[in-house]
gemmi code that builds the backbone of each chain (N, CA, C; Angstrom):
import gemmi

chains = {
    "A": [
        ("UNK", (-202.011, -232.949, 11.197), (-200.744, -233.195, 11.878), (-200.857, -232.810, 13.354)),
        ("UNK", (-200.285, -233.737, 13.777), (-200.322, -233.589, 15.706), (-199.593, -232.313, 16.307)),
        ("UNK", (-199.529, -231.563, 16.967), (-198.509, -230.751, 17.790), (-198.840, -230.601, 19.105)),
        ("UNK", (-197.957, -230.147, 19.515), (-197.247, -229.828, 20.790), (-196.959, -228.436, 21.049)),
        ("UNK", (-197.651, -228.139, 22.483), (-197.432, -226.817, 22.880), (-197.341, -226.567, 24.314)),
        ("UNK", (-195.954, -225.906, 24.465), (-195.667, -225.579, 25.640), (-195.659, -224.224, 25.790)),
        ("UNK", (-196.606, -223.673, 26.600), (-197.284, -222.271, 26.658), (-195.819, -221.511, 27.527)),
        ("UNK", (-194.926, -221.922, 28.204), (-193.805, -221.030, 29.194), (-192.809, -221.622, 27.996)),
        ("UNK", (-192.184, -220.465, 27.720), (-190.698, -220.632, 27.297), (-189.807, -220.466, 28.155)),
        ("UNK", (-190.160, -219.913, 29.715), (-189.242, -220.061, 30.380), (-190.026, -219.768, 32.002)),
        ("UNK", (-189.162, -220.463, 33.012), (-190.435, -220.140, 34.158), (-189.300, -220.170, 35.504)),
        ("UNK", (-188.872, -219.244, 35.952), (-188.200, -218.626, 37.413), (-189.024, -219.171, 38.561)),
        ("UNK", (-188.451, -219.740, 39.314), (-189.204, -219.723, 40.240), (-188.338, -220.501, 41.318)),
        ("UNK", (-188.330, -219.658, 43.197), (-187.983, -220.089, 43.848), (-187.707, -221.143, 44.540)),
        ("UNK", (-186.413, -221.763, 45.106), (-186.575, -222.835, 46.184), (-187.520, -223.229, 46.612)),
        ("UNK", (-187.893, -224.574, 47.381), (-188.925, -225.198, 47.789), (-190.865, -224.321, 47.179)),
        ("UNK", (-190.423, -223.655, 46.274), (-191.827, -223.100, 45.930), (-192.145, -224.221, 45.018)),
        ("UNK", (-193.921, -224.521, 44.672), (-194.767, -225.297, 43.578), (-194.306, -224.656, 42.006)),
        ("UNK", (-194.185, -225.737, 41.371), (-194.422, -224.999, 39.819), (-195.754, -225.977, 38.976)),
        ("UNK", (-195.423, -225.716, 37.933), (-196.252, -226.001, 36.835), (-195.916, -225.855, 35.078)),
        ("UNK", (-195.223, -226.772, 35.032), (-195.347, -226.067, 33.467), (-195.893, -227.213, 32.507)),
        ("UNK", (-196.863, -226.343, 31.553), (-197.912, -226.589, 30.804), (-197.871, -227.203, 29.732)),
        ("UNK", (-198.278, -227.598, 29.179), (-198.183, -228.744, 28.022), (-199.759, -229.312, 27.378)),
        ("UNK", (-199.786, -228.658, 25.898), (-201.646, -229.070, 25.660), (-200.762, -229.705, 24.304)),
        ("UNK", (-201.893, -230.598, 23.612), (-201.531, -231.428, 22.425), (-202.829, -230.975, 21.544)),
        ("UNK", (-202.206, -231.404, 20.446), (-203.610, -231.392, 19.516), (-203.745, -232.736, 18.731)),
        ("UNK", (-204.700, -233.713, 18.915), (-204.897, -234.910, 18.665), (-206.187, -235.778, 18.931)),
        ("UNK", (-206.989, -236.128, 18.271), (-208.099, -237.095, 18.789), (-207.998, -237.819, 18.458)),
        ("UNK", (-207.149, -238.666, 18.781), (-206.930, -240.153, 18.615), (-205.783, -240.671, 19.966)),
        ("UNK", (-205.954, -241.211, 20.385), (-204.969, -241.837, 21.000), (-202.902, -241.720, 20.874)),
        ("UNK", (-202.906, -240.950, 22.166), (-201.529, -241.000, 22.091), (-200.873, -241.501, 23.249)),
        ("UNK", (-199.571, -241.516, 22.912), (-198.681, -242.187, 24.368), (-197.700, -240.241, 24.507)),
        ("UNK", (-197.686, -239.855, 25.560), (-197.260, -238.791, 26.575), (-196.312, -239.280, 27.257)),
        ("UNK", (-195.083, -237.765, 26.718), (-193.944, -238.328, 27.692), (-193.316, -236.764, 28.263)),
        ("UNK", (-193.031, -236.345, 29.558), (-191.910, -235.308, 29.426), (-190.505, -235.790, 29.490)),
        ("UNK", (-189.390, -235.189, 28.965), (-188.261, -235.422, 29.174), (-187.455, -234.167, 29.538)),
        ("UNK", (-186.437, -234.447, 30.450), (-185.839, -233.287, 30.577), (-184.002, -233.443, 30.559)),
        ("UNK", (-183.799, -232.107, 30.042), (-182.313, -232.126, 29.900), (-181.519, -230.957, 30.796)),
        ("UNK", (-180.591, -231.694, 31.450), (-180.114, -231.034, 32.271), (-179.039, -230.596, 32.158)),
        ("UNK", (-178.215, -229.230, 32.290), (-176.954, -228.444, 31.270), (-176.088, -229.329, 31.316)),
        ("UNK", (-175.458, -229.526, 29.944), (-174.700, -230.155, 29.055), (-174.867, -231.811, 29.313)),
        ("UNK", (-176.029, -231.925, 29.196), (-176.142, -233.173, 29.369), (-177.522, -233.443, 28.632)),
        ("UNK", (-178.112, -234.880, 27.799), (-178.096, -235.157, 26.826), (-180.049, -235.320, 27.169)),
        ("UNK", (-180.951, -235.408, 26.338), (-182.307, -235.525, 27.016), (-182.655, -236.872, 28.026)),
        ("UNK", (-183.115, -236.495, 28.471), (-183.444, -238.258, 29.569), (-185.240, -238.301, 29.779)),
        ("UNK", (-186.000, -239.253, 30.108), (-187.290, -239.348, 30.104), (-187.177, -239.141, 31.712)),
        ("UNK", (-188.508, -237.962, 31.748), (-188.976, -238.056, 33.112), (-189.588, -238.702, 33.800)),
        ("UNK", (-190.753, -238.577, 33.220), (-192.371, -239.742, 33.102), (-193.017, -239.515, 31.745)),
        ("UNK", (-193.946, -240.956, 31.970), (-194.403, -241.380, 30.880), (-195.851, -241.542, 30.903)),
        ("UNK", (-197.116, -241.516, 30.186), (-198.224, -241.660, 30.306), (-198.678, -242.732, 29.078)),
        ("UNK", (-198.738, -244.232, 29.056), (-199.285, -245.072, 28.231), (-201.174, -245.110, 28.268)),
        ("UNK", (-200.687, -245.366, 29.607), (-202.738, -245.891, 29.360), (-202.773, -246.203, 30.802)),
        ("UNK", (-204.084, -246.421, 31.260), (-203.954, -246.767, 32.634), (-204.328, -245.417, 33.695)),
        ("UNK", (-204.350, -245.173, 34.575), (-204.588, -244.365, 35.464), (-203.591, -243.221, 35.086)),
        ("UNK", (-204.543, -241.942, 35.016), (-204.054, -240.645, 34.345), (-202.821, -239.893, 35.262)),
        ("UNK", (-202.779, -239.861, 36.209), (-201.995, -239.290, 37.082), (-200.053, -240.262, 37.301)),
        ("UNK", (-199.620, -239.730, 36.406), (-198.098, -240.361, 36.721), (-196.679, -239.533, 37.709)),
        ("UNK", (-196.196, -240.294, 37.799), (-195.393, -239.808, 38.897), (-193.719, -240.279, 38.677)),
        ("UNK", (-192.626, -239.434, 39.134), (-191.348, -239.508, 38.217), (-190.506, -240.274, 40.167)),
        ("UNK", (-189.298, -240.331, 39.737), (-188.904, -240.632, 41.210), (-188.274, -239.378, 41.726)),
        ("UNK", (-188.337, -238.438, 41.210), (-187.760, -236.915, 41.861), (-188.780, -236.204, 41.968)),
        ("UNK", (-190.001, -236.868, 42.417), (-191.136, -235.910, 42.569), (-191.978, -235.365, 42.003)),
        ("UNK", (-191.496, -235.126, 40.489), (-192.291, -234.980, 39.800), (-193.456, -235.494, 39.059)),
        ("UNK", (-194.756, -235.055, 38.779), (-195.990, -235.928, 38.546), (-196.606, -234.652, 37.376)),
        ("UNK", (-197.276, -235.920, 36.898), (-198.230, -234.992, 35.406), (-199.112, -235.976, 35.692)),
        ("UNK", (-200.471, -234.933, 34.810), (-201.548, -235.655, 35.076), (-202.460, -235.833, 33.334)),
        ("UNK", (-202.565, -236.704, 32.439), (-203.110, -237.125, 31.332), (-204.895, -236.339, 31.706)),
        ("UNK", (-204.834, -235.039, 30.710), (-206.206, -234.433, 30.954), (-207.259, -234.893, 29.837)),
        ("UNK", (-207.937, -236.096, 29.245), (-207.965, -236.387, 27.604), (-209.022, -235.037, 27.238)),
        ("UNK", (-209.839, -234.637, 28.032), (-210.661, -233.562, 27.597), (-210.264, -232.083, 26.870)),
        ("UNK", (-208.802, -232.223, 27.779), (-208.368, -230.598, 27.603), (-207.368, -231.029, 26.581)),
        ("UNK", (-207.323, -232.355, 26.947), (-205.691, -232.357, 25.965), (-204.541, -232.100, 26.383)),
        ("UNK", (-204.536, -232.159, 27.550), (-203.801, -231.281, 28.255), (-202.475, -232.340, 29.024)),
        ("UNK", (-201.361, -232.120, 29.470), (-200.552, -233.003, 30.179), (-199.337, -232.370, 30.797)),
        ("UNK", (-200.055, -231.681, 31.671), (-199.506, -230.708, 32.590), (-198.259, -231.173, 33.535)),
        ("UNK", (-197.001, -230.929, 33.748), (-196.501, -231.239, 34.721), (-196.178, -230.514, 35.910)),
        ("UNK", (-196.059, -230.877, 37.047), (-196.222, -230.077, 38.683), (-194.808, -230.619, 39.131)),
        ("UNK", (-194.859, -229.936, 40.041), (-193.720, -230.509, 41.392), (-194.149, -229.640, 42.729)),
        ("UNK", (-194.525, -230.165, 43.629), (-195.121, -228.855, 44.994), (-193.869, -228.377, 45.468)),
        ("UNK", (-192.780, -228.684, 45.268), (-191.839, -228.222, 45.993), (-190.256, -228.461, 45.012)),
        ("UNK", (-189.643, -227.011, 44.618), (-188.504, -227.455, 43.599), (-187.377, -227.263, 44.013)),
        ("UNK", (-186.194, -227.937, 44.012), (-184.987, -227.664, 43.953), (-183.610, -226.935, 43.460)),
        ("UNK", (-182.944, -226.607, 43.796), (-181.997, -225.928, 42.778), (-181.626, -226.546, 41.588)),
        ("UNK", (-181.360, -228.083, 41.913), (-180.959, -229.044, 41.046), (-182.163, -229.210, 39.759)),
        ("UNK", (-183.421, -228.888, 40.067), (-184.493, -228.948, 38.897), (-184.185, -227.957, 38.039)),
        ("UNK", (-182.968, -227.276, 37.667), (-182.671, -226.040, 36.839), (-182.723, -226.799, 35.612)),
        ("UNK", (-183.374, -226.714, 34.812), (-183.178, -227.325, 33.691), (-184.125, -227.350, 32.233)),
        ("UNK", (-184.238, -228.159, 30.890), (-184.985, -227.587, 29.803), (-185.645, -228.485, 30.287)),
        ("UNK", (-187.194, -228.602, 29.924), (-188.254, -229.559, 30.169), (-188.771, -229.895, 28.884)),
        ("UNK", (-189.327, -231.106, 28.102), (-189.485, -231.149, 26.688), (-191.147, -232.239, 27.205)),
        ("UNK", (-191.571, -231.944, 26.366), (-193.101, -232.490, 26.241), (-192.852, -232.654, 25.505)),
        ("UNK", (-193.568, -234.153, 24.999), (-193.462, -235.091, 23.593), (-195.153, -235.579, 23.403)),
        ("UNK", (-195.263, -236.175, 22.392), (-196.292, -236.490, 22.418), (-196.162, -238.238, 21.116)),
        ("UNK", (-196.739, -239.142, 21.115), (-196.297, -239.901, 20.370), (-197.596, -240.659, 19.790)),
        ("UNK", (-197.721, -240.636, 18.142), (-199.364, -240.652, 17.741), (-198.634, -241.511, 16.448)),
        ("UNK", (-199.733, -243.250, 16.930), (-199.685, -244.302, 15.791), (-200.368, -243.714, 14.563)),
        ("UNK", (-199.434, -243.478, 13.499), (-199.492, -242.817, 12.160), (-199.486, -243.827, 10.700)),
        ("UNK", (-200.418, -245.002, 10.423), (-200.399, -245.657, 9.392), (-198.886, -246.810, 9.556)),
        ("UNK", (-199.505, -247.028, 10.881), (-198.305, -248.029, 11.277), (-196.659, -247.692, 11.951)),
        ("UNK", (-197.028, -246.277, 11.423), (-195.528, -245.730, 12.410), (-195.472, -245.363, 13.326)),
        ("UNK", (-194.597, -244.981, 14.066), (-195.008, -244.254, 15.598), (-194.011, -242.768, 15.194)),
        ("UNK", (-194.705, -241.541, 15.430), (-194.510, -240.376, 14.694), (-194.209, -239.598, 16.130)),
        ("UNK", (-192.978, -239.188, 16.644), (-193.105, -238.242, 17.842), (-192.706, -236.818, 17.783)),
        ("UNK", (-193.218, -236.514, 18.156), (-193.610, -234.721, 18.118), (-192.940, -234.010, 19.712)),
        ("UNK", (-192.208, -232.921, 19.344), (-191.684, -232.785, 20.424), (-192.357, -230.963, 21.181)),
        ("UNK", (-192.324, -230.849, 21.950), (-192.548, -229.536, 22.090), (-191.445, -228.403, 21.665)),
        ("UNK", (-191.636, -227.178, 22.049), (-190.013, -226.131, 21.827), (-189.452, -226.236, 23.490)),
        ("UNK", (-190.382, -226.893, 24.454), (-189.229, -226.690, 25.494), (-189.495, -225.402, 26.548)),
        ("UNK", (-189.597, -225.520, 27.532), (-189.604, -225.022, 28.673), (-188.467, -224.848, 29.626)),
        ("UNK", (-188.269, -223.880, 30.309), (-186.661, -223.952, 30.778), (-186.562, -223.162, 32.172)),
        ("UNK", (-186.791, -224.299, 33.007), (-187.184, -223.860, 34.321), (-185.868, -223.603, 35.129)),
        ("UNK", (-186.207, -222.369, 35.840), (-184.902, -221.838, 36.319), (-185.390, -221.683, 37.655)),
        ("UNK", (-184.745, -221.946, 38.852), (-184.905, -222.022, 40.244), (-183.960, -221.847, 40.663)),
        ("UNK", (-184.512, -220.073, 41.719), (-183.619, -219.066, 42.196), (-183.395, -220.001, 43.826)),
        ("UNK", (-182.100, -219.317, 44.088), (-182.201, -220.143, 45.607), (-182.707, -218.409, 46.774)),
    ],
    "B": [
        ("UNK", (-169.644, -248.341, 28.516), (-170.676, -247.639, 28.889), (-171.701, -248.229, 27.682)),
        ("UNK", (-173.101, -248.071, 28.454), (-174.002, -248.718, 27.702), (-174.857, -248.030, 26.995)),
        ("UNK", (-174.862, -246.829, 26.734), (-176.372, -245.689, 26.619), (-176.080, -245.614, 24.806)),
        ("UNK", (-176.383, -244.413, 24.781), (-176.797, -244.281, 22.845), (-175.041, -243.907, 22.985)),
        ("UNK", (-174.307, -243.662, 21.539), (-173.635, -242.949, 21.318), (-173.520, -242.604, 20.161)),
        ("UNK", (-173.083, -241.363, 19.846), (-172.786, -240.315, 18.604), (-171.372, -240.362, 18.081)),
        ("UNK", (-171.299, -240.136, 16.634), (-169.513, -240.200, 16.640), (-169.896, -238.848, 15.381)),
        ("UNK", (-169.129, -238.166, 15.195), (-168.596, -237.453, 16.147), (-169.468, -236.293, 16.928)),
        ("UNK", (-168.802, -236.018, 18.315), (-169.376, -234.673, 19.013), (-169.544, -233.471, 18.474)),
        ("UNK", (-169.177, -233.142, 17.616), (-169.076, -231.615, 17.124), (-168.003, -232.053, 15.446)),
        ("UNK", (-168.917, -231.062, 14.750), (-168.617, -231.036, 13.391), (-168.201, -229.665, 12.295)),
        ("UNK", (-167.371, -229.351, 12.204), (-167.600, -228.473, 11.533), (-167.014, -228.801, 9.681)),
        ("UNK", (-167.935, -227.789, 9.043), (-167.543, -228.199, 7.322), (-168.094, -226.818, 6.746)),
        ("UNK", (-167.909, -226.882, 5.417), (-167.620, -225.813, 4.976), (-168.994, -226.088, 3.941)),
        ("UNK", (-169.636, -225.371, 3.746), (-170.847, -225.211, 2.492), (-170.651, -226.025, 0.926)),
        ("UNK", (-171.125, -226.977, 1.072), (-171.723, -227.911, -0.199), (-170.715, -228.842, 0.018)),
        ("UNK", (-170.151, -229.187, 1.205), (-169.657, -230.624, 1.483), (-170.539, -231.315, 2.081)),
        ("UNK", (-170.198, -232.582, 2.106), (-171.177, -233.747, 2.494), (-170.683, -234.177, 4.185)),
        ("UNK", (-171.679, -234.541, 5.075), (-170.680, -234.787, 5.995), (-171.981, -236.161, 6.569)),
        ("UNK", (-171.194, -237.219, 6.944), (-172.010, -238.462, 7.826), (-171.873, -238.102, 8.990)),
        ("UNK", (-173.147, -238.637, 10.309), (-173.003, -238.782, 11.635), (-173.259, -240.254, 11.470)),
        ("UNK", (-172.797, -240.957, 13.039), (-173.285, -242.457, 13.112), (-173.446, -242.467, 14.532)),
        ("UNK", (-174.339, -243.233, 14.571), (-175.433, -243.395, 15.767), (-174.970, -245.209, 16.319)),
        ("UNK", (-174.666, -245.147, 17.619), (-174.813, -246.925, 18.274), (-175.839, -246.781, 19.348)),
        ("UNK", (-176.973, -247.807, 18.993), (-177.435, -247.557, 20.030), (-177.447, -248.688, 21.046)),
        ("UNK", (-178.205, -248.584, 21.920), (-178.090, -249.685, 22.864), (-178.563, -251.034, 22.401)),
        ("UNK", (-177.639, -252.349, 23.020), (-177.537, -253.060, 21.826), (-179.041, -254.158, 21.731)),
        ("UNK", (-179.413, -254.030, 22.840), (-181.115, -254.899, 22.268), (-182.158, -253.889, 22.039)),
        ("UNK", (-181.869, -252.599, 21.782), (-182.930, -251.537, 21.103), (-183.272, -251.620, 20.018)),
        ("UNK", (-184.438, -252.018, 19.373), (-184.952, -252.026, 17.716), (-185.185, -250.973, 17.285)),
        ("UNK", (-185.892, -250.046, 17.588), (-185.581, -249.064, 17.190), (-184.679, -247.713, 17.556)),
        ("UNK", (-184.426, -246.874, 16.270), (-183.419, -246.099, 16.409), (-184.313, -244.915, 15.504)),
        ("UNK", (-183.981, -243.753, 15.955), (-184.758, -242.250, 15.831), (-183.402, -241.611, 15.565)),
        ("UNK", (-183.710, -240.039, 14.712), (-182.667, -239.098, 14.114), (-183.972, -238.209, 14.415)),
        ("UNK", (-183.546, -237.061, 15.023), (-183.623, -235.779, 14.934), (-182.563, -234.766, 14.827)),
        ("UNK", (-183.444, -233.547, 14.544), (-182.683, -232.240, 14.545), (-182.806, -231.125, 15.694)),
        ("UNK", (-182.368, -230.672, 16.343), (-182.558, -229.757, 17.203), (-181.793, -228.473, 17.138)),
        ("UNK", (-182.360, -227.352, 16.880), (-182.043, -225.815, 16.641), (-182.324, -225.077, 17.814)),
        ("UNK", (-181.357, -224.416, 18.267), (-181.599, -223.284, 19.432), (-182.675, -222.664, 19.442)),
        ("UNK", (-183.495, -223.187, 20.963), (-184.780, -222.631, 21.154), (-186.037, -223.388, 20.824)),
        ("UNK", (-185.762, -224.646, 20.107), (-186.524, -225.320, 20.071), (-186.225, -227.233, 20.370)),
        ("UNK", (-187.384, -227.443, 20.415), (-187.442, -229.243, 20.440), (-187.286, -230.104, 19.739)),
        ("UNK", (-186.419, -231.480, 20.017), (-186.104, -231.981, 19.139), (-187.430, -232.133, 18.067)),
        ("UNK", (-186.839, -232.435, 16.387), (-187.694, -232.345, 15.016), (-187.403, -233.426, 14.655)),
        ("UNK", (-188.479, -234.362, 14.745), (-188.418, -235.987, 14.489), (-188.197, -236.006, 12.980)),
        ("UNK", (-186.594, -236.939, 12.248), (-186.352, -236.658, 10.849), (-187.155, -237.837, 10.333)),
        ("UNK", (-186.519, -239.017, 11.119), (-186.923, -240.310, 10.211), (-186.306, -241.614, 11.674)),
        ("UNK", (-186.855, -242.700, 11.392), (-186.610, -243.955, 12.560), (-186.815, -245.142, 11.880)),
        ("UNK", (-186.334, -246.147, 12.411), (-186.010, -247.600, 11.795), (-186.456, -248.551, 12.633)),
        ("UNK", (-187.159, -249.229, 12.403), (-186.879, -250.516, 13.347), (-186.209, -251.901, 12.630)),
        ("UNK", (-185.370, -252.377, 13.496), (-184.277, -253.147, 12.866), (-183.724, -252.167, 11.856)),
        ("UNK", (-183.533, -253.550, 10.583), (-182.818, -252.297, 9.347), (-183.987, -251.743, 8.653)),
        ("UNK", (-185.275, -251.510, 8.865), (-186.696, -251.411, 8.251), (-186.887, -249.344, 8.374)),
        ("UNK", (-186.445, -248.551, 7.565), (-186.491, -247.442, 7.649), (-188.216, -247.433, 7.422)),
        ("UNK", (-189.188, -247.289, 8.796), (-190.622, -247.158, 8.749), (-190.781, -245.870, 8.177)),
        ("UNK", (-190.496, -244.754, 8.757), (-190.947, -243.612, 7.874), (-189.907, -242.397, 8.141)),
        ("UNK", (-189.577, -242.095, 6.516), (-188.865, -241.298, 6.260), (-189.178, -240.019, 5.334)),
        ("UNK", (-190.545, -239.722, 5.691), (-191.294, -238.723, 4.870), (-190.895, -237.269, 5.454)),
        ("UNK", (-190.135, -236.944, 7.442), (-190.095, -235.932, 7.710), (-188.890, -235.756, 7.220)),
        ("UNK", (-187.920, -236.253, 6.591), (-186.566, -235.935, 6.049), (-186.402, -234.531, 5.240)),
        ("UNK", (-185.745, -234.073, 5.697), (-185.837, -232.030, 5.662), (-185.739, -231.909, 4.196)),
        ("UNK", (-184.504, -232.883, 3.181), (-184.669, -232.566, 1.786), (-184.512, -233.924, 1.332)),
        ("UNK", (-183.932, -233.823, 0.091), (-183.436, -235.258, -0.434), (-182.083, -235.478, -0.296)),
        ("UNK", (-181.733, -233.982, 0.416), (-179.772, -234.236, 0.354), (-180.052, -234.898, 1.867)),
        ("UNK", (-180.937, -235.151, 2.664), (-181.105, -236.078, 3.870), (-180.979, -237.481, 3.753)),
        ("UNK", (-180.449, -238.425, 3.723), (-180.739, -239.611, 3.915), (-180.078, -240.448, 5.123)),
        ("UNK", (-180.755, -241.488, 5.664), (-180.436, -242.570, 6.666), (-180.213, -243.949, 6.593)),
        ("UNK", (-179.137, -244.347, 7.219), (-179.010, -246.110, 6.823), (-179.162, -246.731, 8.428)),
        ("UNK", (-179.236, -248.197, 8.274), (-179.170, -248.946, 9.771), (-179.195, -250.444, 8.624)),
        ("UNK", (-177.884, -250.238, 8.155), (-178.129, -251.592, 7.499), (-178.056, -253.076, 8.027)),
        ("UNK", (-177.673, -253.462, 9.272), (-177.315, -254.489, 9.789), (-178.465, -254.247, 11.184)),
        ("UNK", (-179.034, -253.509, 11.411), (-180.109, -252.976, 12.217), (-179.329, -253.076, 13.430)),
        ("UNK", (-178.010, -252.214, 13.412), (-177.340, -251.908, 14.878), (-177.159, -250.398, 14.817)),
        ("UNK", (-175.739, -250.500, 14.276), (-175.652, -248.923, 14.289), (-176.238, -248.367, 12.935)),
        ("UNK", (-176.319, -246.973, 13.232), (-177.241, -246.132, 12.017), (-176.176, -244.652, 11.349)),
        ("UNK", (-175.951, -244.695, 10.550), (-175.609, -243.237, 9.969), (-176.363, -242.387, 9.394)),
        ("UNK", (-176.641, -241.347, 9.645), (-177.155, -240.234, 8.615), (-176.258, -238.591, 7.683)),
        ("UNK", (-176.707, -238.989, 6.854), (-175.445, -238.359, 5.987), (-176.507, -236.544, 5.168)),
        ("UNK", (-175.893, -236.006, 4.969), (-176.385, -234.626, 4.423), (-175.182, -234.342, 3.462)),
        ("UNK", (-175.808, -234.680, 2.353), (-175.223, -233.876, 0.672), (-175.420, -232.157, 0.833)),
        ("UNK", (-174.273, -231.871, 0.293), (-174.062, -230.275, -0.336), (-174.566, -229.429, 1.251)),
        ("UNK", (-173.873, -229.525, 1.737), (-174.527, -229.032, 3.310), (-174.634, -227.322, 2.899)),
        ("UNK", (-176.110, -227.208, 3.532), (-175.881, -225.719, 3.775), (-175.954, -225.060, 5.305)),
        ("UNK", (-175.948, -223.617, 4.872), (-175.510, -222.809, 6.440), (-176.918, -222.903, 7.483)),
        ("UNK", (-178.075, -223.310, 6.711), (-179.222, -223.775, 7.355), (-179.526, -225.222, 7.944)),
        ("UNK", (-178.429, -225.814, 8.169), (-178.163, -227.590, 8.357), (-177.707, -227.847, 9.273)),
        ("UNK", (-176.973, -226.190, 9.771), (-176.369, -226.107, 11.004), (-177.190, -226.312, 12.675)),
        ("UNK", (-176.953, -227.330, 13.271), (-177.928, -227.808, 14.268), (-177.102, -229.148, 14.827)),
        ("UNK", (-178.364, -229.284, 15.883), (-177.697, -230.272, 16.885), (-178.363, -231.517, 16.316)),
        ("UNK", (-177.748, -232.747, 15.574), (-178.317, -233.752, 15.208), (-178.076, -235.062, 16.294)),
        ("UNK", (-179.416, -235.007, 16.866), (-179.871, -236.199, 17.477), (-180.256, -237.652, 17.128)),
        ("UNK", (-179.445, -238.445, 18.243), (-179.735, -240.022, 17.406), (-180.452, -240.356, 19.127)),
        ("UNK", (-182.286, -241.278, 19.198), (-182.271, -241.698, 19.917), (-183.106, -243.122, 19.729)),
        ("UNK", (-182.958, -243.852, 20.530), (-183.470, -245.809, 20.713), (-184.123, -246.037, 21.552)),
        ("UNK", (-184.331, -246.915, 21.301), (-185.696, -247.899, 21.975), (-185.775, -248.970, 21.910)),
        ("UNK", (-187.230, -249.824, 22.712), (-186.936, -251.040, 22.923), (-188.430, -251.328, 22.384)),
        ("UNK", (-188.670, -251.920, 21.304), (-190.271, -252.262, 20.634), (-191.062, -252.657, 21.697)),
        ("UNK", (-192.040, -251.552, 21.541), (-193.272, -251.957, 22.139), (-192.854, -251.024, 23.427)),
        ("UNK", (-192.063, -250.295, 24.180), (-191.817, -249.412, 25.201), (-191.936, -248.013, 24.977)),
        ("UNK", (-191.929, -247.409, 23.670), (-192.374, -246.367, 23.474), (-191.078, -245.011, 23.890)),
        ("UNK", (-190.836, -245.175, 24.752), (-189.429, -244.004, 25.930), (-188.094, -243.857, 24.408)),
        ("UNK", (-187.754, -243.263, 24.531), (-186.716, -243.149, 23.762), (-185.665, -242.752, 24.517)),
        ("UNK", (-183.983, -243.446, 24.153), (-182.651, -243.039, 25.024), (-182.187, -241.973, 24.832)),
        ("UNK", (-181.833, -240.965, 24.142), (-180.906, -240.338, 23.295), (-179.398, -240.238, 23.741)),
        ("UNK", (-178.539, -240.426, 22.466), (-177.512, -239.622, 22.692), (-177.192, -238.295, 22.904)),
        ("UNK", (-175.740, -238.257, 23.051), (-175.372, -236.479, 23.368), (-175.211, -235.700, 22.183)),
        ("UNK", (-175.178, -236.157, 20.943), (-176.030, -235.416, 19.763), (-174.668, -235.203, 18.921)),
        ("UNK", (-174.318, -234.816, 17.787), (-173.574, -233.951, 16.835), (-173.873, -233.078, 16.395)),
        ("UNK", (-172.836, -231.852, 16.904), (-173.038, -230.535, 16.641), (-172.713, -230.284, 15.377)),
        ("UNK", (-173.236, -229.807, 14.230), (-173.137, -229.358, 13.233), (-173.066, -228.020, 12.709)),
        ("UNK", (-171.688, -227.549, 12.736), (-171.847, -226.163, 12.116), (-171.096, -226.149, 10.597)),
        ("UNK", (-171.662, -225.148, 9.827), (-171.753, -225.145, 8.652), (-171.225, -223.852, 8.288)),
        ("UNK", (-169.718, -223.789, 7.890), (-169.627, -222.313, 7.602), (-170.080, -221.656, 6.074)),
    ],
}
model = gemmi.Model(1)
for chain_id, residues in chains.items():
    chain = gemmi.Chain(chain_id)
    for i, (resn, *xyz) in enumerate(residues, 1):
        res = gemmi.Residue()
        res.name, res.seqid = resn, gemmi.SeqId(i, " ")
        for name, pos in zip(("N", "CA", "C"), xyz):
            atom = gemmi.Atom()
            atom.name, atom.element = name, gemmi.Element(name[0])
            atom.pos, atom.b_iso = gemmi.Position(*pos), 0.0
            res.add_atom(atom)
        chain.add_residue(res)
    model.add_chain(chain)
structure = gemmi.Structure()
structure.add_model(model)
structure.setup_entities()
């Protein structure tokens, strides 16, 4: 069975400062990569997405992850965060299962940005 | 408004009643997804349909779980004899075959006294 792991359950971090929060899968086979994030009282939404194609994706608020297939890894960044990025971050992962498509979610990351 | 929607927002019932949620999703989305989500963690993929075609319904938590999408629009999922462990945020989210992204709705809160 596939999973999902998001190593920060929670990650502080200042105005215009870089973050990072982490995201490894366990899978050798081919998957489709997504983060989504939910922002207070409001419902999950997709950030970016990683199908196939050139590993490095990019969201329209700046945010970018990069598809690691070695590490497994599908890290997301931002060099510079906002107040407005206060929010849960969810790593998914989505693995063709005997014809189904089976998605796996992480527990969630919950980035908080001090002003 | 066009996005997923949930009926109802918040639920409350009392131990070993039965209670339905129903899910609309967006209306050229084939598929449609049910999860569960518990404080502190990520949504828990139950079971998904495309059209009225329930593909796999093996993560369904018991047998008092079940899901319909009989006309392959809107979807209900219903929980027999509810218990105080059922209590959670039940998520309905859609898609468009072959796009992979899922919409979600704003979920039904389920508490279970």
């Amino acid at each position: 069975a596939q999973s999902v792991t998001q190593l920060d359950s929670q990650v502080p971090v200042f105005e215009e400062a870089p973050v990072e929060l982490r995201c490894n899968y366990s899978s050798s086979v081919s998957v489709y990569l997504f983060w989504y994030v939910q922002y207070p009282n409001q419902g999950l939404q997709l950030l970016l997405k990683y199908l196939s194609g050139s590993t490095l994706v990019e969201s329209i608020n700046g945010f970018e992850a990069e598809f690691n297939k070695s590490q497994t890894s599908f890290h997301l960044r931002k060099p510079s965060v906002h107040i407005s990025d206060t929010a849960e971050y969810f790593c998914a992962v989505t693995l063709l299962s005997g014809g189904s498509y089976i998605p796996t979610f992480g527990r969630g990351t919950s980035l908080i940005v001090h002003p | 408004d066009t996005g997923v929607s949930q009926d109802p927002r918040h639920k409350i019932t009392k131990r070993g009643q039965n209670v339905t949620f129903r899910c609309d999703p967006i209306s050229e989305h084939n598929r449609l997804y049910w999860y569960r989500q518990t404080l502190g963690q990520g949504p828990e993929f139950l079971t998904y349909f495309q059209n009225e075609a329930q593909l796999e319904k093996s993560r369904l938590l018991s047998d008092r779980f079940s899901a319909e999408r009989p006309k392959g629009s809107f979807s209900t999922l219903e929980i027999q004899r509810t218990e105080q462990g059922d209590s959670a945020m039940y998520l309905c989210a859609t898609g468009a075959l072959g796009y992979n992204e899922q919409f979600f709705g704003p979920g039904t809160r389920l508490t279970v006294l």
